[in-house]
C-alpha positions as CSV (number, residue, x, y, z in Angstrom):
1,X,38.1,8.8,16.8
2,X,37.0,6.1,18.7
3,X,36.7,2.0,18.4
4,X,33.5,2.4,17.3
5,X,33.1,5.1,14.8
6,X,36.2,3.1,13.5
7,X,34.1,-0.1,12.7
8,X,31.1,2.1,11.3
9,X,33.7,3.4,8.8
10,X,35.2,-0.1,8.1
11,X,31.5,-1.5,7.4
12,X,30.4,1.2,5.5
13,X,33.8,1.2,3.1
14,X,32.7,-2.8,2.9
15,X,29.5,-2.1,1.9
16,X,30.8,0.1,-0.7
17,X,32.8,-2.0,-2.0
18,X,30.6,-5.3,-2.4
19,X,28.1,-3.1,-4.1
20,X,30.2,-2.2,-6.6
21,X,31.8,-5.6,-7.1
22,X,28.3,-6.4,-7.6
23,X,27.3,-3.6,-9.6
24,X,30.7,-4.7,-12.1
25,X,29.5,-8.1,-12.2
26,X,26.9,-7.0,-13.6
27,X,27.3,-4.8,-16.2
28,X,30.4,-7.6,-17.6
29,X,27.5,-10.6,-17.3
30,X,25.4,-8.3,-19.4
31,X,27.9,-6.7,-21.6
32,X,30.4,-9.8,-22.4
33,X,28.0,-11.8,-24.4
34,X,27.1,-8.3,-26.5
35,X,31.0,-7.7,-26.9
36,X,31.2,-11.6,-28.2
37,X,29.0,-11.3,-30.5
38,X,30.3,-8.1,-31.9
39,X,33.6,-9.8,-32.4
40,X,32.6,-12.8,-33.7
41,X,30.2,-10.3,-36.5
42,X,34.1,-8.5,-37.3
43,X,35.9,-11.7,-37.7
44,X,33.0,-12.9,-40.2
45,X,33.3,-9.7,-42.0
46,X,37.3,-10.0,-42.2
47,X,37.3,-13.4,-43.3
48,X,34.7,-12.5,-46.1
49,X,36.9,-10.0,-46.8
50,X,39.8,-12.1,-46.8
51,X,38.4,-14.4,-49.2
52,X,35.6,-12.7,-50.8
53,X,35.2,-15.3,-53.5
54,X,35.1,-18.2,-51.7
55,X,31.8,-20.1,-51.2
56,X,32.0,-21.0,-47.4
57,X,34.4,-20.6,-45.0
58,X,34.9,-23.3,-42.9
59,X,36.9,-23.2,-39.5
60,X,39.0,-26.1,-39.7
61,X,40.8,-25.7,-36.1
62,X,42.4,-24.5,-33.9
63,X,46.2,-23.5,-32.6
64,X,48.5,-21.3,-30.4
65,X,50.9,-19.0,-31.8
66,X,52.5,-17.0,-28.7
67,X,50.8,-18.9,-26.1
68,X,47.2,-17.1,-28.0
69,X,44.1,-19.0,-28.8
70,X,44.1,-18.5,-32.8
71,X,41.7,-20.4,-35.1
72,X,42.6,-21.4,-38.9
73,X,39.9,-21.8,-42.0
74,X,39.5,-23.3,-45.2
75,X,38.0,-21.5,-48.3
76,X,35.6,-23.7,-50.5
77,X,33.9,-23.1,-53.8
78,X,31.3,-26.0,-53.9
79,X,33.5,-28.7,-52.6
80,X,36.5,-27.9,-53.5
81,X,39.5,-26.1,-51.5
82,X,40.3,-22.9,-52.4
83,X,42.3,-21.4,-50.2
84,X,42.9,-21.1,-46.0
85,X,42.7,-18.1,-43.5
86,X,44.8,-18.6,-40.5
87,X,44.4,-16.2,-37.5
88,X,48.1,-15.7,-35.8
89,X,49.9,-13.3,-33.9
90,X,53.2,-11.9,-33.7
91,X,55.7,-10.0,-31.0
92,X,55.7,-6.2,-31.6
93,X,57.5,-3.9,-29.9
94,X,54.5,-2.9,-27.4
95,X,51.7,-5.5,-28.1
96,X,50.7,-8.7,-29.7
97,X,50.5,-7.9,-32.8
98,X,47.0,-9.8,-34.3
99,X,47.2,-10.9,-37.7
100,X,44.7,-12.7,-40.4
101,X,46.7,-14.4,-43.5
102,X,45.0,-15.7,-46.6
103,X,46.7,-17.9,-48.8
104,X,45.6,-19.7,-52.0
105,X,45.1,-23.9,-51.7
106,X,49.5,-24.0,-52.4
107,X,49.9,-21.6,-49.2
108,X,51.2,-18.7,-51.6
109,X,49.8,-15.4,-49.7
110,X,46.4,-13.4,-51.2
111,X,46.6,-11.0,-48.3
112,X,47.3,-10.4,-45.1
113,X,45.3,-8.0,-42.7
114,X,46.0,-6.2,-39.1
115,X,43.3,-7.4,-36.7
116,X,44.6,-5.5,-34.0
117,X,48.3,-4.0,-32.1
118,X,48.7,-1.3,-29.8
119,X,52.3,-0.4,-31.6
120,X,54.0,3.3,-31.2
121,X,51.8,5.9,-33.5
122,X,53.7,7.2,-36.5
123,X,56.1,4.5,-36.4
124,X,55.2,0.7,-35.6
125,X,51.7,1.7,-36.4
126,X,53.0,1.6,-40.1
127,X,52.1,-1.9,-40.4
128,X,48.9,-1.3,-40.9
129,X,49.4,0.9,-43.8
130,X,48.8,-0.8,-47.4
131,X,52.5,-0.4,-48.8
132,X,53.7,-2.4,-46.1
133,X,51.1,-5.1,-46.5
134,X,50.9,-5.4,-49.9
135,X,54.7,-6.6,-49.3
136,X,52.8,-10.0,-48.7
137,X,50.6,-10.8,-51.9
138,X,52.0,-13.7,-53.6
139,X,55.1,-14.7,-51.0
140,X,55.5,-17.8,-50.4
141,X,57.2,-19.3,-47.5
142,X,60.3,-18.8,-48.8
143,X,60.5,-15.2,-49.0
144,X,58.7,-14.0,-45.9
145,X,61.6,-12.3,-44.4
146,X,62.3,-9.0,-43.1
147,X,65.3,-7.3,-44.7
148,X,66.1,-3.2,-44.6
149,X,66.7,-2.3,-47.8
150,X,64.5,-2.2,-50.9
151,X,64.6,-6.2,-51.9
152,X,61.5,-7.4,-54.7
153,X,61.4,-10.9,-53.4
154,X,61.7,-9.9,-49.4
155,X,59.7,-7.7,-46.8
156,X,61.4,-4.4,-46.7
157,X,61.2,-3.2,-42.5
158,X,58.9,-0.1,-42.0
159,X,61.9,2.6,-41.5
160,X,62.4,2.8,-37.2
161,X,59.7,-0.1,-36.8
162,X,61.9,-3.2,-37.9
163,X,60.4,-5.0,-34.4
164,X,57.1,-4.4,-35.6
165,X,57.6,-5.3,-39.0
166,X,59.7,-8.6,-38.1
167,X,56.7,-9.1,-35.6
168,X,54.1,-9.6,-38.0
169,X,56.7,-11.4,-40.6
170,X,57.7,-14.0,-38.0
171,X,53.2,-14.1,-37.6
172,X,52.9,-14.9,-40.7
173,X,55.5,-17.4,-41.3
174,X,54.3,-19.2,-38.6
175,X,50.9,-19.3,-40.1
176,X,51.8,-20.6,-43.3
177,X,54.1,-23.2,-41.2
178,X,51.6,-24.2,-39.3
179,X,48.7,-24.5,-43.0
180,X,51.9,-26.8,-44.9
181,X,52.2,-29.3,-41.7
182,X,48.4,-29.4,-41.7
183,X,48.5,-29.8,-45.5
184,X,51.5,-32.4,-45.0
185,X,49.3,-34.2,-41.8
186,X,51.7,-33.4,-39.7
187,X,50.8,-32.1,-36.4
188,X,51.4,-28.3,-35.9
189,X,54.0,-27.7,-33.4
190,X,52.5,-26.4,-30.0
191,X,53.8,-23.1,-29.7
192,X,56.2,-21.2,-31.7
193,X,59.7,-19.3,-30.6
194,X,59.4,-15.8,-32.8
195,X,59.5,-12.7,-30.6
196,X,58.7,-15.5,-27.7
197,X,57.2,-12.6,-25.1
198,X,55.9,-13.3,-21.5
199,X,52.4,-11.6,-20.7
């Protein structure tokens, strides 16, 4: 092969690759603002879902569980406070585990719901599964933790998924730590340390 069927080949790989570069760029430019949309749509329909009785939902910040940008929301019926949704995340075994917590206006738990995890199927996939969830309903801060037997006023672990099940524990505790410093006017503290992961 010689020098210069060597540079044809170089140029024509180059070519290649800027148009696809460019062909990438432009299928994200035109699909990113479709796939925004479409998740902003969800989280509206999980926060209605979340508090289906409230009169407006009204994002009331913002804050970083795990190093994640997570918002938090307060529930109104006219002008009163009915509640708060706080979007938080916890350290699975394989993923971030993506959580949305409801609470009532004196941060005892309505319900909790999986957003999204990418835990083992058939085992940390569990938490998804309304048994363990319903764990949640009416626990306050003082009884979300994770313990491995049967225990009324705890969460019972998800049998081989106790990192999963801790993950979405620790989630929500920091969620409803976060809603009582709000509540209190403290400042929120910047990050938490629960299943503290690098990405």
């Amino acid at each position: 092969m010689t020098t210069k069927d060597m540079i044809k080949i170089t140029i024509n790989l180059a070519v290649i690759y800027i148009i696809g570069g460019l062909l990438l760029a432009g299928v994200y430019a035109k699909t990113s603002p479709v796939i925004y949309q479409k998740n902003e749509e969800e989280k509206q329909a999980a926060l209605k879902e979340m508090m289906p009785d409230a009169g407006s939902i009204l994002n009331a910040g913002e804050w970083q569980p795990l190093h994640k940008h997570a918002n938090f929301y307060e529930a109104k019926s006219g002008d009163e406070t009915t509640g708060y949704v706080a979007e938080t995340f916890g350290k699975g075994y394989s993923s971030y585990i993506h959580v949305f917590v409801a609470t009532d206006k004196n941060l005892v738990i309505k319900k909790i719901k999986i957003l999204g995890h990418a835990e083992t199927p058939g085992l940390g996939d569990e938490i998804e599964k309304d048994y363990f969830l319903k764990q949640f309903d009416g626990k306050d801060l003082d009884h979300l933790e994770v313990v491995k037997t049967e225990t009324p006023d705890k969460i019972q672990a998800i049998t081989g998924a106790t990192i999963s099940s801790r993950a979405v524990t620790n989630g929500v505790k920091d969620a409803v730590t976060m809603l009582k410093e709000k509540a209190e006017g403290n400042a929120p503290e910047e990050e938490k340390t629960h299943g503290k992961g690098v990405e």
